[in-house]
N, C-alpha and C positions, 0 to 999 in steps of 0.2 A: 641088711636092710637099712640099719639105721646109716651106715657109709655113704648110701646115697642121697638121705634127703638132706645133706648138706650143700651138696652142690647141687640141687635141683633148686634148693631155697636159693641159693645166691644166681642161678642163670634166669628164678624168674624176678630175683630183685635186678639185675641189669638190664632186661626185658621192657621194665615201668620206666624205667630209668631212662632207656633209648626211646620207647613210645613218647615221654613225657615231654623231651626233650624235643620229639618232632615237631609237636602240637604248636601253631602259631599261638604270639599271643595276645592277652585280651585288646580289643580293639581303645585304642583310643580315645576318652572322653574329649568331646572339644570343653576347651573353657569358658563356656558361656559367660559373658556378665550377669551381672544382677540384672540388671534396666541394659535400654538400646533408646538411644532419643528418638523420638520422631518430630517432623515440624507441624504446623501450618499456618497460611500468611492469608487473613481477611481485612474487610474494614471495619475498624473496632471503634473509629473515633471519625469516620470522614460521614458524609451520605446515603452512606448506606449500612449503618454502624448496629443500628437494632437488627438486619439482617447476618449481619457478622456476629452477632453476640449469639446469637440462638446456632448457628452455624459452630461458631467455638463450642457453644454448648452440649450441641448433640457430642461432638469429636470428645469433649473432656470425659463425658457418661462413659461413652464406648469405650474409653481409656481405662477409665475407674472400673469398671464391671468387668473388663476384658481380667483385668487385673487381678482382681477379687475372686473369679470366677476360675481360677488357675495359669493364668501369662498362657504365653507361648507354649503349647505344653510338651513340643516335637524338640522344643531345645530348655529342657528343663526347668519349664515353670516358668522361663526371663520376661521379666516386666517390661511393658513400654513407658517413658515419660516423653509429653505430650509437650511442647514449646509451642505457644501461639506468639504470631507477631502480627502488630498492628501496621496493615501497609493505608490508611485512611482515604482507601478506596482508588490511591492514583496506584497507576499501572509500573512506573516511574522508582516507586518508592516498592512496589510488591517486588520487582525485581532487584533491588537490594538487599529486602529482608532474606529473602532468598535466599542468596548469595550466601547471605551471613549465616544464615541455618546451613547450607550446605558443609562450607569450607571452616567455620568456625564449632558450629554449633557439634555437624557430624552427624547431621539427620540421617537415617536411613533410610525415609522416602518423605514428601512433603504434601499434603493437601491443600488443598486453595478451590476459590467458586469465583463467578462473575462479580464482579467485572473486571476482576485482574488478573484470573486463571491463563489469559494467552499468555503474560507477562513472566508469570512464575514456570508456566510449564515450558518458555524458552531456556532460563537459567538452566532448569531441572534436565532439560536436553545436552546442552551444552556440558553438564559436568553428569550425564551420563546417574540422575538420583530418580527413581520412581515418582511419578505426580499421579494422585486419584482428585480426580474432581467429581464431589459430588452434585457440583449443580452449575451447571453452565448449558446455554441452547446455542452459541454460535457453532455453528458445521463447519469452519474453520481449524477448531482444538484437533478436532481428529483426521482431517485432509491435509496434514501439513507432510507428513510419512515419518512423524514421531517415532519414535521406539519405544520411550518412556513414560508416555500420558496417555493414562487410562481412565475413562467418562465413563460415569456409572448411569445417567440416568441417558434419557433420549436426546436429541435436538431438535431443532424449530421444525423440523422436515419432520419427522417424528411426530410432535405434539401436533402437527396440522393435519397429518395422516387418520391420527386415531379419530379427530374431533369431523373429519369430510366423513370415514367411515362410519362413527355413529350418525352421524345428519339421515344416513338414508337405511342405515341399519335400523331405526328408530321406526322410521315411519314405514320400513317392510315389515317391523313384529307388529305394527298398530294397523297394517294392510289399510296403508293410504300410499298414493304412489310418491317418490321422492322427493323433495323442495325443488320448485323452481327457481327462486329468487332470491337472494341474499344481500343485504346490508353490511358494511363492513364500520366497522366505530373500535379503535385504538387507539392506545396513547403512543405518544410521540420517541420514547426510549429504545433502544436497537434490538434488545431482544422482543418486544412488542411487533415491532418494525418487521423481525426475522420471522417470524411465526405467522404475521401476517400477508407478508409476500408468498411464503410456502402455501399457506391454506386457499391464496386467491387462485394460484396456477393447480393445486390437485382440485380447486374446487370447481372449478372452469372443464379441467379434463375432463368432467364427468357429466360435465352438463347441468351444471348450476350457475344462473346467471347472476352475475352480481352487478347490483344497479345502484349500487355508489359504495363512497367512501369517506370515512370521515376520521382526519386526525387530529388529535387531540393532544391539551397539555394534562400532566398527572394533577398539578398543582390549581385546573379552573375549579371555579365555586358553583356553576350549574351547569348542565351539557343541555337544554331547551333547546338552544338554536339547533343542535345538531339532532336532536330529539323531532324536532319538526321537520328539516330535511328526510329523516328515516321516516317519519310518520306518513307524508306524501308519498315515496316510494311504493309504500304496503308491499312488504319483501315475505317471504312465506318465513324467514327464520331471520334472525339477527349474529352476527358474527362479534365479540366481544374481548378487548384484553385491556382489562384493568385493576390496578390493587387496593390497597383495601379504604382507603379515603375518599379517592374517587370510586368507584365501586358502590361505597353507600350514598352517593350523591344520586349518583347515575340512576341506583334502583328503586332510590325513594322517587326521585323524579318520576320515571316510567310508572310508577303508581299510582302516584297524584295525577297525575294524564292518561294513565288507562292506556298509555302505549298496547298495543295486542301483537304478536305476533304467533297464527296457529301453528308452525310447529319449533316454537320456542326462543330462548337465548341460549348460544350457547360461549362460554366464557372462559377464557384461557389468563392466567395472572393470579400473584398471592391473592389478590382479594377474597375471592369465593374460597380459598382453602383457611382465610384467619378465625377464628373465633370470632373477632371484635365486629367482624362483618357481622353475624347475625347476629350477634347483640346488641345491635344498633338499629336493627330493622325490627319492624313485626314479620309473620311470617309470611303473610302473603306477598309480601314486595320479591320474596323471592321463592316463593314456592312451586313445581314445575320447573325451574330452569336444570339447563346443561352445566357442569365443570369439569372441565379436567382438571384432575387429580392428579400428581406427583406422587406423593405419600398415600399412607390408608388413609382413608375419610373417616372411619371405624375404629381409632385405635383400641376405644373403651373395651370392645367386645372383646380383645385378644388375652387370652391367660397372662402373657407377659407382663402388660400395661402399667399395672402397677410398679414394678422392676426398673419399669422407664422410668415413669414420671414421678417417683421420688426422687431422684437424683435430680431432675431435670428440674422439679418444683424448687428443692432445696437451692439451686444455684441464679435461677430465675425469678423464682414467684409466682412463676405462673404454671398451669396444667402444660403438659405435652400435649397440642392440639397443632403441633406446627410442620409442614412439610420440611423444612429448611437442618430440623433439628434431627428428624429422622435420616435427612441422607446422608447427612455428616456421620450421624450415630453406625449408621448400616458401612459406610464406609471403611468406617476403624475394624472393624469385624469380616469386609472383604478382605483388606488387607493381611489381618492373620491366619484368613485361610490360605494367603498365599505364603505366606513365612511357616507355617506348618508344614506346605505341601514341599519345602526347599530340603525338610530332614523327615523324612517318613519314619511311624512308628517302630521299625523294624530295623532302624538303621540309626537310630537317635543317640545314642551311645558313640557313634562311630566319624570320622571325617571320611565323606565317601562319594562316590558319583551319585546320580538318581537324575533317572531320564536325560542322559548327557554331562549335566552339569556336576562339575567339582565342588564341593562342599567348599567353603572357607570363610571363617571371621574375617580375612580382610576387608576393609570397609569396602575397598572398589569393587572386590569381586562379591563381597555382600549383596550390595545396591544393585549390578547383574544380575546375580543370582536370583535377587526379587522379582526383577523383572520378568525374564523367562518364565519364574514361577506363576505368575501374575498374567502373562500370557497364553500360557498352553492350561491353565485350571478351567475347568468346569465343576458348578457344583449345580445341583439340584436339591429337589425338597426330600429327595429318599436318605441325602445327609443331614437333616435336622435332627436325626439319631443319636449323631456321634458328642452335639455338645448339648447341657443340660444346665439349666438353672438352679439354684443351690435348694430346689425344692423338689429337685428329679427331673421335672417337667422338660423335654426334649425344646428346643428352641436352639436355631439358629438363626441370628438378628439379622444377618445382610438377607437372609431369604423372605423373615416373616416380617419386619417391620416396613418392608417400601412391599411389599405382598410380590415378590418374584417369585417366578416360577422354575428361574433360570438365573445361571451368573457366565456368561462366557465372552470375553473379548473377539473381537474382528482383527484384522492384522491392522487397522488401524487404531487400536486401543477403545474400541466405542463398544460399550454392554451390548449385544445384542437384544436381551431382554430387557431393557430397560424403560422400553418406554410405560407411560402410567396409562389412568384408565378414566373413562368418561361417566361421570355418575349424572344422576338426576334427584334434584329433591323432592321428594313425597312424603309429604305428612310430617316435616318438618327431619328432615334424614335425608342425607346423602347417602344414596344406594348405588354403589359403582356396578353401571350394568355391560360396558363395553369396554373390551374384549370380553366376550360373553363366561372365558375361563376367569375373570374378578370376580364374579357376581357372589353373592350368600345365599345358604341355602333356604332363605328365606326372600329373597330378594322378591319386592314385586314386581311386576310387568310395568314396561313402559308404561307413561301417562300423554297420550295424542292423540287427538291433536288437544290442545293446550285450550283446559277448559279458559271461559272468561272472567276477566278480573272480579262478576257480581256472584260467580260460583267458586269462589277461590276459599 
């Protein structure tokens, strides 16, 4: 007996020895870097510099917490650093900084907003790098049959859609029949300009008559004259785009005149979304009106809130109460869903295909790889599961901070779900009631028609 288990031992020591020897082996770690640069190019010092700054702002937060909160986590934790460059608002100069992020810097994709975003997102084409704009309205960015520029929020055709659909969505929940007549009052700037050519021809389609028009500069010190033109009219509703200087001109005015319109103003432009607006006003100068909304009108209620607007306080001064800071912020955080979705959990370890594509640190085929990523991703809110704030609480920013319901590109690079929502203030609160899926659940019922200035 014992004669055999010699060589039974050694046929199953050669046995391991052939199986083991078959076994592929372990897959390949890529070599992730530490960091991966990313860019982006606003105006920090030209006209439009306080809008760049808050813009940089949201992007650097989203950087730092993205960061803090684990990097990258599908390629091993790798951090982003964040390169802003100042193009001081000319278009001219955005496309150089550009340039310089791309070929010097070795961005891996670039951010930009109006009014230089067509500028930057042509470089960004030409050398084939990903562009997210989170805030531009010209319908141009996304008609040009880009590959590589993807719009996160709506455009002017967009913003003019939601604001025709509340007009009569409004006064069918308050069961008075639609507005007849509309007043059209804007300032003289392109995207103003863009949103209100959209709103006059869907607003026309439907049969709302509009019996004048009046443009405007941002910089006048009263709008009477034009205020008395609309006065004569007597228009059932007011059509409005202005920011936040003019904007408190305009509402103080209409107060001190008693301007009336019964079913409302409705108002498109940072002004109605800044803080400084109503801080400048009592409440009744704008109590009852329309805005659309970009951002949440509501950030305070959300669990996260806090999370934002320490960082955001710490680098500004001021609360996060700003649409411009949020889409930048939500941004940075679209974007890593799409660099996540380029190495799935199951495959992180390994350099490997996933849904076509070949995995590779090459830069070129990086900056592709984003793309595609970036293109075929859908997320939803049944993924705010997967990522968590350092206190459990489930949050995913690009979904909950601009309130989507939805994150999924067109073959032209434009959010689908992106456009924002129309609130109404009541009782001193903006309560976004249109699309009827923003609303809270506490939201009240419209207010129309619009009591009078001596019941306000």
């Amino acid at each position: 007996m014992k004669k055999n288990i010699i060589p039974l031992l050694i046929v199953a020591m050669v046995a391991v020895l052939i199986v083991t020897g078959c076994r592929p082996k372990p897959p390949e770690r890529p070599e992730y870097p530490a960091e991966m640069p990313c860019g982006m190019v606003v105006d920090l010092s030209g006209p439009h510099a306080e809008l760049g700054k808050k813009l940089s702002t949201g992007a650097e937060v989203g950087v730092y917490q993205m960061n803090e909160w684990g990097g990258i986590r599908n390629m091993y934790s790798m951090n982003l650093r964040l390169i802003v460059a100042d193009d001081g608002g000319s278009p001219a100069q955005a496309a150089v900084e550009a340039e310089r992020l791309i070929t010097e810097e070795k961005v891996i994709f670039l951010l930009g907003a109006w009014p230089t975003a067509m500028a930057v997102s042509e470089v960004c084409e030409e050398h084939e790098t990903p562009f997210i704009c989170p805030l531009s309205l010209d319908s141009l960015l996304t008609e040009r049959g880009y590959y590589y520029t993807f719009r996160i929020v709506g455009d002017a055709s967009d913003v003019a859609g939601q604001m025709v659909y509340a007009m009569t969505k409004s006064a069918e929940e308050a069961g008075l029949s639609p507005p007849q007549t509309c007043f059209m009052e804007y300032i003289s700037d392109d995207p103003s300009v863009a949103v209100a050519e959209a709103f006059k021809s869907q607003a026309e389609g439907i049969g709302i008559d509009i019996v004048g028009e009046a443009v405007v500069e941002a910089t006048a010190t009263t709008f009477v004259p034009q205020l008395t033109e609309i006065e004569a009219a007597e228009p059932d509703v007011l059509f409005s785009c202005h920011y936040t200087d003019d904007a408190i001109i305009l509402y103080q005015e209409m107060m001190d005149r008693q301007t009336y319109f019964p079913y409302g103003v409705f108002s498109w432009g940072g002004g109605l979304e800044d803080p400084r607006f109503y801080e400048a006003l009592p409440q009744a100068a704008y109590e009852y009106g329309f805005s659309y909304e970009t951002g949440d009108p509501l950030p305070q209620r959300r669990h996260y809130y806090n999370w934002v607007n320490d960082e955001v306080k710490a680098r500004i001064g001021q609360d996060w109460e700003d649409y411009s800071v949020g889409t930048a912020y939500a941004a940075i955080w679209i974007v890593k869903e799409g660099l996540e979705r380029m190495t799935p959990p199951s495959e992180v370890s390994k350099v490997g295909s996933y849904e076509g594509m070949e995995f590779s640190l090459d830069l070129v085929e990086f900056r592709t790889n984003l793309q595609y990523s970036l293109a075929t991703m859908v997320v939803t809110r049944g993924d705010t599961s997967k990522i968590q704030l350092p206190d459990g609480t489930v949050f995913l920013p690009a979904m909950q901070v601009m309130r989507f319901n939805r994150i999924e590109f067109d073959e032209a690079g434009q959010n689908l779900y992106g456009v924002g929502a129309v609130s109404q203030n009541i009782g001193g609160t903006r309560w976004p009631l249109y699309p009827e899926t923003r609303r809270e659940s506490d939201s009240p019922s419209v207010v129309l028609p619009i009591p009078p200035w001596g019941e306000r």
